[in-house]
N, C-alpha and C positions, 0 to 999 in steps of 0.2 A: 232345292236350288238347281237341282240337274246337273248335267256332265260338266258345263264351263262356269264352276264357282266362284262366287264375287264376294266371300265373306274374305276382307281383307288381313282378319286374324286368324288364317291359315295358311301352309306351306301344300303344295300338290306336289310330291315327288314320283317320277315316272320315268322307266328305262330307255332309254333311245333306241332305239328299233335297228339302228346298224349296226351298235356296241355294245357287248354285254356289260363291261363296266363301267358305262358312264349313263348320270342322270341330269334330267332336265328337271331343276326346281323351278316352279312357277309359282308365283303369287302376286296379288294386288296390294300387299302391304307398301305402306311409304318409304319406310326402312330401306326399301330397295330399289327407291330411285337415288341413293348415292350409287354413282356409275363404276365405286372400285369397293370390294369389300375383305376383310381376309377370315379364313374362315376354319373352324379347326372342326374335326371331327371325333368322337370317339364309339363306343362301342354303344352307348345307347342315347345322345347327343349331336346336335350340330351346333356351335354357336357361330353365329357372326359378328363381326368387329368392322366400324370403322376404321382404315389405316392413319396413322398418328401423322406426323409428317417428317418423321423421323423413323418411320417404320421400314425397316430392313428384313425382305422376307416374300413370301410370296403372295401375291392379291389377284381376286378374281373379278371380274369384268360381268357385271348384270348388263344386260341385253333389252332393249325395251321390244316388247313383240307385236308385230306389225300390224294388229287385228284393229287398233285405233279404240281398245276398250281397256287402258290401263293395265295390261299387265307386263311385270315385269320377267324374266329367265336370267338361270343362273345356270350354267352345265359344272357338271363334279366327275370325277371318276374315283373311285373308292369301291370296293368290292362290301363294305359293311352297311350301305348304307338299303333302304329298301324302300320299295314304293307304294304310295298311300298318301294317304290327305289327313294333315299333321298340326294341331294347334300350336300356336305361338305362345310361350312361357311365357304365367302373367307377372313373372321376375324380368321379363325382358323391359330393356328403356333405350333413351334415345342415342346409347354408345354400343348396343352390342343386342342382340335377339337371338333365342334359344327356342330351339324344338327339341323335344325330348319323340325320338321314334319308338325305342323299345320300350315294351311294359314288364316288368319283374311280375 
């Protein structure tokens, strides 16, 4: 598929070039035209969550990017996380989407 991938059950994670700790998630998944997400991270996981409406806490703001070919950006700073091109868990559904990064 080459450098700008359009398989929408994947996550592109890539360092921003200003800041070492922060990353630009991009992908064409649907999941990620809700415009608020929240999102937890751990040591070999990302999940994301729709916020509830009683959600108290912190939400991240997906970005639609300008190229006019559906995709969407999400920016994180987290020192754990790393960059690669990342399948979407096929446990993920339409409340919440998982990428697992590390492999044991």
């Amino acid at each position: 598929m080459g450098r700008h991938e359009t398989d929408p059950n994947h996550i592109n994670i890539c360092q921003d070039k200003q800041k070492t700790n922060k990353f630009i998630l991009s992908t064409k998944n649907d999941f990620f035209k809700n415009k608020e997400l929240v999102v937890k991270i751990d040591d070999e996981s990302i999940v994301f969550k729709i916020p509830t409406l009683d959600w108290v806490g912190r939400i991240h703001r997906t970005v639609k990017h300008n190229n006019g070919r559906g995709w969407r950006n999400l920016y994180l700073c987290d020192e754990r996380l790393i960059t690669g091109r990342f399948e979407i868990d096929e446990d993920s559904n339409e409340d919440q989407l998982v990428i697992y990064y590390r492999e044991e």
